[in-house]
C-alpha positions as CSV (number, residue, x, y, z in Angstrom):
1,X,47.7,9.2,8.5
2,X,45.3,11.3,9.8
3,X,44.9,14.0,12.8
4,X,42.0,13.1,15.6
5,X,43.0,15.4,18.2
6,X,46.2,15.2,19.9
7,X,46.4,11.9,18.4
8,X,47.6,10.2,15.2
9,X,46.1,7.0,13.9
10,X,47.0,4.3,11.2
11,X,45.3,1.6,10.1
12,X,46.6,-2.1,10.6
13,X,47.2,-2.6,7.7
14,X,49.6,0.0,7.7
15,X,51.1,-1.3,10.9
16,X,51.5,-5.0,9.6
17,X,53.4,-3.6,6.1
18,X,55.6,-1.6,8.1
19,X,56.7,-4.3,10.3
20,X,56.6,-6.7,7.8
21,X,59.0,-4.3,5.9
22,X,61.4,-4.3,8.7
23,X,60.8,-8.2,9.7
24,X,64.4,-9.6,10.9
25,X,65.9,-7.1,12.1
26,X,64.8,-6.5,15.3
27,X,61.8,-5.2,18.0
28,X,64.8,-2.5,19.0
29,X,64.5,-0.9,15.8
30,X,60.3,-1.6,15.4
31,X,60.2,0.3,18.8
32,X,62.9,3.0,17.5
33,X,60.4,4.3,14.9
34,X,57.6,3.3,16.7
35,X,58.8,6.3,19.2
36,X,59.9,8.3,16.4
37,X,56.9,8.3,14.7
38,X,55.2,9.8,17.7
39,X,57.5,12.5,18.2
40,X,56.7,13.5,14.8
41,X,53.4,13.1,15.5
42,X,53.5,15.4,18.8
43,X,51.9,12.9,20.7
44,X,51.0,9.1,20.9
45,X,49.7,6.8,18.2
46,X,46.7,5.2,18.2
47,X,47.2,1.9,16.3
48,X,43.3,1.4,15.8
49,X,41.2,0.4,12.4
50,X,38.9,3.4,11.7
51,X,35.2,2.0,11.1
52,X,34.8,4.5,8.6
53,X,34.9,2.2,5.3
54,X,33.2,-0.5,7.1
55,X,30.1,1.7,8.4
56,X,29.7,2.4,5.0
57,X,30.2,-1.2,3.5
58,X,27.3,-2.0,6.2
59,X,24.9,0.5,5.0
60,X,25.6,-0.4,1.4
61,X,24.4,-4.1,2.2
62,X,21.6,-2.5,4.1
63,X,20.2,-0.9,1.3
64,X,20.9,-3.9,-1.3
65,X,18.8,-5.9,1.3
66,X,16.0,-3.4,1.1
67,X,16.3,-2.9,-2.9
68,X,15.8,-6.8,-2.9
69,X,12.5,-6.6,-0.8
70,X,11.2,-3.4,-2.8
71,X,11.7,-5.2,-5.7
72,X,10.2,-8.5,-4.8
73,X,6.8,-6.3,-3.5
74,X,6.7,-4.3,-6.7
75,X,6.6,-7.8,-8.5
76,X,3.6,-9.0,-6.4
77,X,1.5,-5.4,-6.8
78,X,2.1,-5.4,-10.1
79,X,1.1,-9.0,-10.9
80,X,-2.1,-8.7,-8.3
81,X,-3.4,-5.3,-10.7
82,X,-3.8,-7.6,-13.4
83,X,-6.2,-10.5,-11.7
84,X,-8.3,-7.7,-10.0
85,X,-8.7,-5.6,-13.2
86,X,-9.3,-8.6,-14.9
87,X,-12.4,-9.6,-12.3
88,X,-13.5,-6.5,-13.2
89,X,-13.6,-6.3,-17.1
90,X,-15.4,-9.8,-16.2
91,X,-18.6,-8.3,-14.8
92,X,-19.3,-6.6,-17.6
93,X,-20.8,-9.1,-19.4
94,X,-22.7,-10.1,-16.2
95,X,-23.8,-6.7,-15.3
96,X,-25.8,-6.2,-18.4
97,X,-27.5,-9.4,-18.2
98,X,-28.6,-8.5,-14.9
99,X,-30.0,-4.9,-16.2
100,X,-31.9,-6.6,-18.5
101,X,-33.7,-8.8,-15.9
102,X,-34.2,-6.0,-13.6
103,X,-35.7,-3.7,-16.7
104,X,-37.9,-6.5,-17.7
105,X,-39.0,-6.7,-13.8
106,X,-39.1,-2.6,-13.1
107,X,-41.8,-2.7,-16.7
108,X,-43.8,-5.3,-15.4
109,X,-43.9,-4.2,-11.6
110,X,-45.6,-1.2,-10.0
111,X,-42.9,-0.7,-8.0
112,X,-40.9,1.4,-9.7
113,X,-40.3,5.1,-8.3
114,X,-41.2,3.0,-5.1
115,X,-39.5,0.5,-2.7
116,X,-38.6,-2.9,-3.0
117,X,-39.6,-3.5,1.1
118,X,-42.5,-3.1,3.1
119,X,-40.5,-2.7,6.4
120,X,-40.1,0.6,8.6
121,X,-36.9,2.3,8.4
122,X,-35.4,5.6,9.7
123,X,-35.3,7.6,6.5
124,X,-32.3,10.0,8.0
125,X,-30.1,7.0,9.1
126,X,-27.2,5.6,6.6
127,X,-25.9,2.7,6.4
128,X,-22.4,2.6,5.2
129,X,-19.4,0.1,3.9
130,X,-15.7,1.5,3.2
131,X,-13.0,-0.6,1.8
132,X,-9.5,0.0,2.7
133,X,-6.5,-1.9,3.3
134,X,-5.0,-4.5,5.7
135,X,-1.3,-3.8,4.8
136,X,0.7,-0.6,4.6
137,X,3.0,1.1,2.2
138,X,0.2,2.0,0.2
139,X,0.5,6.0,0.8
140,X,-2.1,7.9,1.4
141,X,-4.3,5.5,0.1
142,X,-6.2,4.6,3.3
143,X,-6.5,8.5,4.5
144,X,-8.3,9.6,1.1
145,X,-11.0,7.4,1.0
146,X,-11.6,7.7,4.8
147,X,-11.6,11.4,4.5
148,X,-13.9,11.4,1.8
149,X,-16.2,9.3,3.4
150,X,-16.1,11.1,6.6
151,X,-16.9,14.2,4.5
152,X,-19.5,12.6,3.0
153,X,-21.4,11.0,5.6
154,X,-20.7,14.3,7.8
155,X,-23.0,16.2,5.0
156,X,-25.9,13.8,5.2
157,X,-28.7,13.9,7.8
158,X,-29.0,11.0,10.7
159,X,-26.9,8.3,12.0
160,X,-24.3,6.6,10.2
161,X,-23.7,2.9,10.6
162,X,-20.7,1.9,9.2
163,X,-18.4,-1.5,8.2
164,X,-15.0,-1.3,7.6
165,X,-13.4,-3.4,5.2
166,X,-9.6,-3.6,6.1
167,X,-7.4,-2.5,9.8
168,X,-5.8,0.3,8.0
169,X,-9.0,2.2,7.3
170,X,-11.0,0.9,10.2
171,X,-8.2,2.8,12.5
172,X,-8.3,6.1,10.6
173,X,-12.1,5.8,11.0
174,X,-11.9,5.2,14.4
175,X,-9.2,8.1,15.1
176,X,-12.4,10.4,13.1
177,X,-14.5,9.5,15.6
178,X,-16.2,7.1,13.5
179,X,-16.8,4.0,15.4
180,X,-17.4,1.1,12.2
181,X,-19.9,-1.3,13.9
182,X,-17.8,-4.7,12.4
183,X,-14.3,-4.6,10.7
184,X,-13.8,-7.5,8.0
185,X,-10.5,-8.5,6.7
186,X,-10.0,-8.0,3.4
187,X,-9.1,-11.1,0.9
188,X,-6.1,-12.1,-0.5
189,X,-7.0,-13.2,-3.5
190,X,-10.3,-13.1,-6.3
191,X,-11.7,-16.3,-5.2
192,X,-12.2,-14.9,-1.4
193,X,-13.9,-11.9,-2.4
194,X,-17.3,-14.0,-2.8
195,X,-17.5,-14.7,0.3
196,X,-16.6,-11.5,2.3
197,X,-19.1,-9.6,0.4
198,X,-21.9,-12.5,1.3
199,X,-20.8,-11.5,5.0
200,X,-21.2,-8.2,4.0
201,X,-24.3,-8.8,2.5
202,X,-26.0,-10.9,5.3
203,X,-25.1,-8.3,8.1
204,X,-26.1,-5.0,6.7
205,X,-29.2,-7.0,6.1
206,X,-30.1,-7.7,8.9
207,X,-29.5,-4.0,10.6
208,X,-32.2,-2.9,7.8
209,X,-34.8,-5.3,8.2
210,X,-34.7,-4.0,11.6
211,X,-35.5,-0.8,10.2
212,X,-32.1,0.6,11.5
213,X,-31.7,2.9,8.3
214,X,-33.1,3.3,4.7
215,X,-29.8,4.5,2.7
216,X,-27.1,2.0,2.3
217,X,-24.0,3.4,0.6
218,X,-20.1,2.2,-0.6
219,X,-17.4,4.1,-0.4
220,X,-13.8,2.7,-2.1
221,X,-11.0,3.6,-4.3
222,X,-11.4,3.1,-8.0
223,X,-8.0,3.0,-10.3
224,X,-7.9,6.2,-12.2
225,X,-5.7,7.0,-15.4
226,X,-3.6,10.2,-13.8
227,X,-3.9,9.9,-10.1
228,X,-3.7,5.9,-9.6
229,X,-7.0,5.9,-7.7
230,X,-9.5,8.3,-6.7
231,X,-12.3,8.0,-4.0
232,X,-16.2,7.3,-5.2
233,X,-19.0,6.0,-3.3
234,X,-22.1,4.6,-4.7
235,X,-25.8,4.6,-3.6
236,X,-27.2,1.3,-3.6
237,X,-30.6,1.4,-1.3
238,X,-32.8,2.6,-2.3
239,X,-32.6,2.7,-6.2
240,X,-32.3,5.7,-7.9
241,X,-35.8,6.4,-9.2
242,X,-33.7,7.5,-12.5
243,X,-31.8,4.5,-12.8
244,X,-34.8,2.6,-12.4
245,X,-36.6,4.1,-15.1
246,X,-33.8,3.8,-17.3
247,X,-33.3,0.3,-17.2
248,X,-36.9,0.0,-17.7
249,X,-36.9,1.4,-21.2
250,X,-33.8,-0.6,-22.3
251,X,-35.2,-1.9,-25.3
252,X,-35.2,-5.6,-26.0
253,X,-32.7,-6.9,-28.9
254,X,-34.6,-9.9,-30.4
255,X,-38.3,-9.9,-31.1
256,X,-39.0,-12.7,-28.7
257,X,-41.0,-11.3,-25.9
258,X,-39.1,-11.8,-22.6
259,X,-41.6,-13.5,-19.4
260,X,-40.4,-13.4,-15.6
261,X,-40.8,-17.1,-14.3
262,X,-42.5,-17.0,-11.1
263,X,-44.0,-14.0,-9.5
264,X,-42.8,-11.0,-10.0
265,X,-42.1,-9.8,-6.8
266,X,-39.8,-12.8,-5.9
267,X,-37.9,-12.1,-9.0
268,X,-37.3,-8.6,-9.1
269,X,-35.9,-9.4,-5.4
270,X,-33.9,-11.5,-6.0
271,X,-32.4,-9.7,-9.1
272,X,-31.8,-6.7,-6.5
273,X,-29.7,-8.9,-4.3
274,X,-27.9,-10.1,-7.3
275,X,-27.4,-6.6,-8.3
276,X,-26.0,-5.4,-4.8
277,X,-23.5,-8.3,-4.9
278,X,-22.3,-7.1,-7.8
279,X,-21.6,-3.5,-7.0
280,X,-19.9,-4.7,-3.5
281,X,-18.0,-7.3,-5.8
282,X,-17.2,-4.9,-7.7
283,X,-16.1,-2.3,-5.6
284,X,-13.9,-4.8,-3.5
285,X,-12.3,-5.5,-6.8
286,X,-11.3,-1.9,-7.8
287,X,-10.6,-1.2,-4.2
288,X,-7.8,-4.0,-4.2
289,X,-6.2,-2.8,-7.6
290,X,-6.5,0.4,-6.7
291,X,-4.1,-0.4,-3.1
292,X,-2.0,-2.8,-5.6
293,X,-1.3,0.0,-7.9
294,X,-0.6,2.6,-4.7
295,X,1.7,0.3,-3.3
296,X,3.4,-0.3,-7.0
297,X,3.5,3.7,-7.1
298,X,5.1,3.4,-4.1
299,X,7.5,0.8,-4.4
300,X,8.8,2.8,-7.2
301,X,9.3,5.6,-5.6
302,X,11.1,3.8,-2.8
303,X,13.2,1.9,-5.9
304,X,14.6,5.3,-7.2
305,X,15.1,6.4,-3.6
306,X,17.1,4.0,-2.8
307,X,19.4,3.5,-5.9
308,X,20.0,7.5,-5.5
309,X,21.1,6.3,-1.8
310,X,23.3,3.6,-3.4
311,X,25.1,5.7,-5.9
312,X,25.8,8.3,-2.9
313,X,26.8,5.3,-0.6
314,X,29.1,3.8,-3.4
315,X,30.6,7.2,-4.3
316,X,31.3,7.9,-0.6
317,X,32.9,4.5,0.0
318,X,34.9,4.9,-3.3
319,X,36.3,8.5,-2.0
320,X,36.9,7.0,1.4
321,X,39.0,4.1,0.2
322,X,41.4,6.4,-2.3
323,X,41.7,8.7,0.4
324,X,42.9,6.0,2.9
325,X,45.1,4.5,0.3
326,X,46.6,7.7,-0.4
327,X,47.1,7.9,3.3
328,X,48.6,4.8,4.0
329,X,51.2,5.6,1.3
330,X,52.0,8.9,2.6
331,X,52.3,6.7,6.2
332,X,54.8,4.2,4.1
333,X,56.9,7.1,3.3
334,X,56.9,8.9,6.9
335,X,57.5,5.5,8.7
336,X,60.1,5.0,6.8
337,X,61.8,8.6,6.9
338,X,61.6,8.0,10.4
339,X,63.2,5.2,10.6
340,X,66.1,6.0,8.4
């Protein structure tokens, strides 16, 4: 029995044992205590069930439904790390392959320390792609990498023309006063990274063969040891004149001496293509195991979150319930005291 008030209220189930307690012999006497019981009371009796216990039940389900969901996402980021990571290990292999083509090109070609293109650009404008994310709960994953490469861009000369890979970031760009000339979606899977970065590819293109801008850079997220990711971007036009020259001294491993088929020229271009699909490849790849293994980070946190809101939620409900059940004994005793 407990005080609201002026008012007293029981539970029903406390109603229903009292009556059933006193079943046969008569509504007279269930009235009698009835009244007595709210004279002892100093006022009337609400007979309603308190919500109490079941608020709590509800919110207990509540948050079993949402442990179920943060466990089933924390499942998916963590097995969607591993096929990124993996694609990225893979390139390895690839990657030096191509710097020996392109060293074997850069020795036989004037053109190093020089450009691979004969059109007109605008040296000051940049040309820009970021990768970000589509979906949320990935903390601040989309904020860092847009902030650094709003920093970046900010300290560089000229225009910036910029594509945004994924909604998330394209909005936080937007809200910087960014405006991305084309947002791309990102893929859901290895396979459909080819062909986003070919779209990539064949638009940013075409902006520089119009002589739009000179410097095309990538900014992403790359997994990092001790803070899950951390921001880069990478220069890809035009080559670094240092790279260049180091790739050119890469000495051969077998005494064969290597030829380019073809001219050279036509080679070493399409090399450099090959070599910019790779580093957008690349960085797509470490940009999506880098949101996998935010949203993991945060999908754990939420985890712990919510068991410490479970054991509070059980421990209230527990509390509750031995308190009502001590009440409705102490009821038992005073319906009865005031009936006899």
């Amino acid at each position: 029995m407990a005080a609201r008030g002026p008012r007293w209220r029981f539970t029903f189930g406390n109603i229903d044992l009292l009556r059933n307690r006193f079943r046969g012999v008569g509504d007279g006497i269930t009235a009698y205590w009835e009244r007595g019981l709210a004279e002892r009371c100093g006022g009337p009796v609400d007979f309603t069930m308190s919500d109490t216990t079941t608020s709590l039940l509800r919110k207990i389900r509540s948050a079993g439904d949402l442990q179920s969901v943060v466990r089933t996402m924390k499942a998916l980021a963590a097995s969607s790390i591993g096929q990124y990571e993996k694609s990225v290990s893979a390139l390895g292999d690839y990657n030096h392959t191509l710097e020996l083509g392109l060293g074997l090109c850069f020795r036989k070609s004037a053109l190093i320390g020089g450009t691979v293109t004969k059109a007109r650009h605008d040296d000051t404008a940049v040309g820009a792609v970021v990768f970000g994310s589509d979906q949320g709960l990935v903390g601040q994953f989309n904020d860092v990498v847009a902030d650094f490469a709003i920093k970046t861009l900010g300290a560089l000369p000229g225009k910036a023309y910029v594509w945004a890979v994924g909604e998330r970031v394209h909005a936080r760009l937007v809200d910087a006063g960014l405006s991305p000339l084309g947002l791309f979606p990102l893929p859901s899977s290895v396979n459909a990274i080819t062909p986003l970065v070919g779209r990539i590819q064949v638009e940013s293109e075409a902006r520089r063969a119009k002589g739009e801008y000179a410097q095309l850079y990538v900014f992403h997220n790359r997994p990092h040891a001790e803070a899950v990711y951390e921001p880069v971007v990478q220069r890809l036009l035009p080559l670094d004149s240092l790279w260049i020259e180091s790739l050119a001294h890469i000495p051969w491993r077998t005494g064969n001496i290597p030829e380019v088929l073809g001219t050279g020229t036509a080679t070493l271009r399409a090399l450099i293509r090959e070599y910019l699909f790779l580093s957008l490849f690349r960085a797509c790849a470490e940009s999506l195991a880098s949101e996998n293994a935010s949203r993991l980070a945060a999908m754990q946190r939420a985890e712990r979150n919510i068991d410490d809101l479970l054991e509070a939620l059980h421990g209230t409900f527990h509390r509750l319930r031995q308190s009502a059940i001590d009440d409705e004994l102490f009821d038992v005793i005073s319906g009865f005291e005031a009936v006899a």
